[in-house]
C-alpha positions in Angstrom: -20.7 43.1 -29.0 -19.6 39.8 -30.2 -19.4 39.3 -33.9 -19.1 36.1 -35.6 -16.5 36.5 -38.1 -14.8 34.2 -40.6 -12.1 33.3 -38.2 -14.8 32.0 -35.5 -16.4 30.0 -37.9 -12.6 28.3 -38.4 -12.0 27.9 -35.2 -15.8 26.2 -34.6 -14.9 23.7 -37.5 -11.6 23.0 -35.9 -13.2 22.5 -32.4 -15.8 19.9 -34.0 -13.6 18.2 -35.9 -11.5 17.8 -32.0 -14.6 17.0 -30.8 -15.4 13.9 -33.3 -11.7 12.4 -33.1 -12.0 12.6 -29.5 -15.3 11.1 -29.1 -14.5 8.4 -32.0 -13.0 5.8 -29.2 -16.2 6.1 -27.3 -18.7 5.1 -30.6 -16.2 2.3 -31.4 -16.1 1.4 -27.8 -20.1 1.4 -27.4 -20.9 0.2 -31.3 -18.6 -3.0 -30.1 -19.9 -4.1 -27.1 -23.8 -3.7 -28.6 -22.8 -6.1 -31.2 -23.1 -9.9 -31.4 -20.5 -12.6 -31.9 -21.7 -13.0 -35.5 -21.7 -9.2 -36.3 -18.7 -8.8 -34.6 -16.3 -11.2 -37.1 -18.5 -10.1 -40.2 -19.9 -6.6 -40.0 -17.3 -3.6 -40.7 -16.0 -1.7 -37.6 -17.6 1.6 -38.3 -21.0 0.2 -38.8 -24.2 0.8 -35.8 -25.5 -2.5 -34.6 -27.9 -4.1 -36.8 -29.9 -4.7 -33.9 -28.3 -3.7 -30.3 -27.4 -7.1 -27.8 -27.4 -6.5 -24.4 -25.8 -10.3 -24.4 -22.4 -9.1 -23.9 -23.3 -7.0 -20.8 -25.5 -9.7 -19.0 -22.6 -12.4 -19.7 -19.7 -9.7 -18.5 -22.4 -9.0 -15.3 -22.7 -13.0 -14.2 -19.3 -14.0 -14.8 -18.2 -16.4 -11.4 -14.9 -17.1 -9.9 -11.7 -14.9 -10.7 -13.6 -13.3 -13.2 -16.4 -11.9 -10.6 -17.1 -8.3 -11.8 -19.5 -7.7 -9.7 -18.0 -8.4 -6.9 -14.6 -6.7 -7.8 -17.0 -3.6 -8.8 -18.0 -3.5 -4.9 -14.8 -4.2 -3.8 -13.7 -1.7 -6.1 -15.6 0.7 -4.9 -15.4 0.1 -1.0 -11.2 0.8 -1.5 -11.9 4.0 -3.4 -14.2 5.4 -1.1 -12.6 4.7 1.9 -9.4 5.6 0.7 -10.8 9.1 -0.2 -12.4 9.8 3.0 -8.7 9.1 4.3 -6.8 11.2 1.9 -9.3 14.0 2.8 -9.5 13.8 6.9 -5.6 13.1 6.9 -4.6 15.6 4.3 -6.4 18.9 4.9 -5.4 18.6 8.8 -2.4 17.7 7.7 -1.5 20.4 5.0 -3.3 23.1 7.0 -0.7 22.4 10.6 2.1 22.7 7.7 0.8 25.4 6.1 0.1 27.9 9.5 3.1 26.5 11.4 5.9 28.7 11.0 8.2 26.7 12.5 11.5 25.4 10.7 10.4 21.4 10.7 6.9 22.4 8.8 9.4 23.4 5.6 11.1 20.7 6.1 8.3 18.3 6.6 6.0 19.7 3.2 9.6 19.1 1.2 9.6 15.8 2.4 6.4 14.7 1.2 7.2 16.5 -1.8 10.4 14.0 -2.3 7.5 11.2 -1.1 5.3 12.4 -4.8 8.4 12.2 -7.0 10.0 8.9 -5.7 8.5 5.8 -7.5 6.1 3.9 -5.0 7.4 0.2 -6.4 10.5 0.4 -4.6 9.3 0.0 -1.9 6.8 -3.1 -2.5 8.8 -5.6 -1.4 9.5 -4.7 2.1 5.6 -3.1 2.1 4.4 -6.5 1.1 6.5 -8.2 3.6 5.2 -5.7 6.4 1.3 -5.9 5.6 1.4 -10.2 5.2 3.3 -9.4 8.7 0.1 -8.0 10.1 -2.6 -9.6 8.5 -3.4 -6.8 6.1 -2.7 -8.8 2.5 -6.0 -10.2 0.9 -7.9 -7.4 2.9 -10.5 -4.8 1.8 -9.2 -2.6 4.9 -5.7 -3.6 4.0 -5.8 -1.7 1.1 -7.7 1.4 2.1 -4.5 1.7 4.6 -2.1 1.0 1.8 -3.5 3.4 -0.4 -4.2 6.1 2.0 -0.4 5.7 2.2 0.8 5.7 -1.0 -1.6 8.9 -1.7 -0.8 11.1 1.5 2.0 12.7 0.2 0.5 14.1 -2.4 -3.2 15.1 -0.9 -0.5 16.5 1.9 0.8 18.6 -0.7 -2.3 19.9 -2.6 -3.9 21.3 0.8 -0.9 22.9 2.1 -0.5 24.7 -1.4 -4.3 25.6 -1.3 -3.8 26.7 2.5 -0.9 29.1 2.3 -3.3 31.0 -0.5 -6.1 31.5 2.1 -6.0 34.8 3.9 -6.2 34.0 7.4 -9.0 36.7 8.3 -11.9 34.2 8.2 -9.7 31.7 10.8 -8.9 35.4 13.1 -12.8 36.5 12.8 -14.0 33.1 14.6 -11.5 33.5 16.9 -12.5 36.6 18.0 -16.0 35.1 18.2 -15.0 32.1 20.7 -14.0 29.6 18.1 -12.2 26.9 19.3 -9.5 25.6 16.5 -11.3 22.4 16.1 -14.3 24.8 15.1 -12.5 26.8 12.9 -11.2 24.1 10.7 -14.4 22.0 10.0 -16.5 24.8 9.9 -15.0 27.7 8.2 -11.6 26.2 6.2 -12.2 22.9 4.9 -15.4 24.2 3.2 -13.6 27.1 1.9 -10.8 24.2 0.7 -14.1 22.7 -1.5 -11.7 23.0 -4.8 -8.6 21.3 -3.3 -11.1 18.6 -1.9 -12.3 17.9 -5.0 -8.7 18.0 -7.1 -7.7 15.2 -4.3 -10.8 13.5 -4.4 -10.8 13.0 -8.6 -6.9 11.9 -8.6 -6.9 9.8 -5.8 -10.1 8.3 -7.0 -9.0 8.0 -10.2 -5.8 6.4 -9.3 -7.0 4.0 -7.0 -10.3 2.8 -9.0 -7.6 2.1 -12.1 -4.5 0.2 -10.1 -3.5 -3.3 -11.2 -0.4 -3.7 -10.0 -0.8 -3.4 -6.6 -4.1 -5.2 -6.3 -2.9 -7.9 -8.3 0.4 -8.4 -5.4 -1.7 -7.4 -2.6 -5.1 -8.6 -3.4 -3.8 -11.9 -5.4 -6.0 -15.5 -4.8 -8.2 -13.6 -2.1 -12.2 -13.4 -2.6 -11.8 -9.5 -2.5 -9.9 -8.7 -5.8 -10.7 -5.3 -7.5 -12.4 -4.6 -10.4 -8.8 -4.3 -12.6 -7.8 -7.6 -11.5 -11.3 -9.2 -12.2 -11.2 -7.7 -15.7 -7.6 -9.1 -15.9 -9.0 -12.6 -15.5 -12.0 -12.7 -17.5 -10.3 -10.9 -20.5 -7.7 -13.7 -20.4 -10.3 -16.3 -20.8 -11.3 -14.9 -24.0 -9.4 -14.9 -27.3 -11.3 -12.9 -29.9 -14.7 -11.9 -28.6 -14.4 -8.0 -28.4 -17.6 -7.3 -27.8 -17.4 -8.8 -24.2 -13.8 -6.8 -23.8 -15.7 -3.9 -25.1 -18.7 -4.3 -22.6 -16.5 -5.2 -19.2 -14.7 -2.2 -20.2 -18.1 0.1 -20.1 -18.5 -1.2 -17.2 -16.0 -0.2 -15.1 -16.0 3.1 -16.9 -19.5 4.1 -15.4 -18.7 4.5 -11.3 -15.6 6.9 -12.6 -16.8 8.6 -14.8 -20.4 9.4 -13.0 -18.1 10.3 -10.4 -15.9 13.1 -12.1 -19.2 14.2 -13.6 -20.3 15.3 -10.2 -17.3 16.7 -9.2 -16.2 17.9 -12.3 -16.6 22.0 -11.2 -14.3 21.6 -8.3 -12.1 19.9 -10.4 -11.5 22.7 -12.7 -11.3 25.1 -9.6 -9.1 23.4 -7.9 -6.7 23.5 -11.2 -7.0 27.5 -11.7 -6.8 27.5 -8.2 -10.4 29.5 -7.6 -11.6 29.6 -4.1 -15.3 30.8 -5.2 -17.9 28.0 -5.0 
């Protein structure tokens, strides 16, 4: 039976105290970016919003040119998803050959892409950039899914073929039995038992991609389909002082992210402890 004790009661205090300090960015973030130009220069920082302007947010919205959110929020979000998908459909068939091969070159392959995680991916931007503007691929929504998809294997590569060579292999032998064919067995019976490692790579790589500047900036650079990061990177330039647009284009490409971990947010944590119980 639990009993509240004084030592709970310490430890809820500490845990809402966290809990405030963690949460204060967010109300100065939000507080900000309701505020006017006026209230902004005048009004103190902790203070609510006299009365809440939804200015900021239309202006950040129906900005034109470089500084094309909208736009850069669809591009944005057409690289991410694709890329994902990718990662996904490449990795688990990937990390499940390496993982059920017992072959010498499947070691030797996973430590491979292992050394891929670990080495930095800007050394090798140069000759990448020369190769894509080669092809046709700079300036490209497609361009970067590829690029990305990439950059990211190694590591979705490595995430499923840990995941895999945890999973007993009597569901894969049972389907067999029944006439499975391997195709079969893969969609159907492992890669939804892989839901936690799916939603691990899905919430990194998504979270990595939605957030790059660098490379969309060098890849993506004087083309009509720059990113969301590089469309904030203009239209903050443009301003000097007025935070409360800052504020608001930041909200704004915090939303698709953060809605997305929301929703995924239970594999996440499974994937993590490593739980293959939906």
């Amino acid at each position: 039976m639990f009993r509240y004790t004084p030592l709970t009661a310490v430890r809820e205090v500490i845990f809402w105290i966290l809990g405030l300090i963690f949460l204060a960015p967010f109300y100065f973030l939000i507080t900000t970016a309701l505020k006017s130009d006026k209230e902004v220069l005048t009004a103190s920082v902790l203070a609510p919003p006299a009365a809440p302007d939804l200015s900021n947010f239309a202006k950040v919205l129906t900005a034109t040119g470089n500084s094309n959110v909208i736009l850069g929020l669809v591009n944005s979000l057409i690289i991410t998803a694709g890329a994902i998908l990718l990662l996904v459909l490449l990795g688990s068939l990937t990390g499940y050959v390496i993982s059920r091969s017992t072959s010498r070159w499947s070691r030797l392959a996973f430590y491979l892409f292992l050394i891929a995680i670990v080495l930095p991916t800007q050394l090798g931007t140069v000759p990448l950039y020369a190769g894509a503007r080669t092809i046709g691929l700079t300036g490209s929504v497609f361009g970067m899914i590829l690029l990305y998809t990439g950059m990211l294997l190694p590591l979705s590569i490595f995430l499923y073929a840990s995941f895999f060579r945890g999973l007993g292999m009597d569901y894969e032998e049972a389907a067999t039995i029944d006439g499975a064919s391997r195709t079969q067995i893969f969609f159907r019976i492992v890669l939804p038992l892989m839901s936690p490692a799916t939603g691990t790579v899905a919430i990194l790589a998504g979270l990595i991609v939605w957030n790059d500047f660098f490379t969309s900036l060098i890849f993506l650079g004087g083309s009509a389909n720059q990113t969301l990061p590089v469309a904030m990177y203009y239209y903050i330039g443009s301003l000097v002082s007025s935070w409360n647009q800052i504020f608001a284009i930041v909200i704004v490409s915090m939303i698709p992210i953060l809605a997305f971990y929301l929703f995924a947010q239970k594999r996440f944590i499974q994937g993590f402890s490593g739980g293959l119980k939906g």
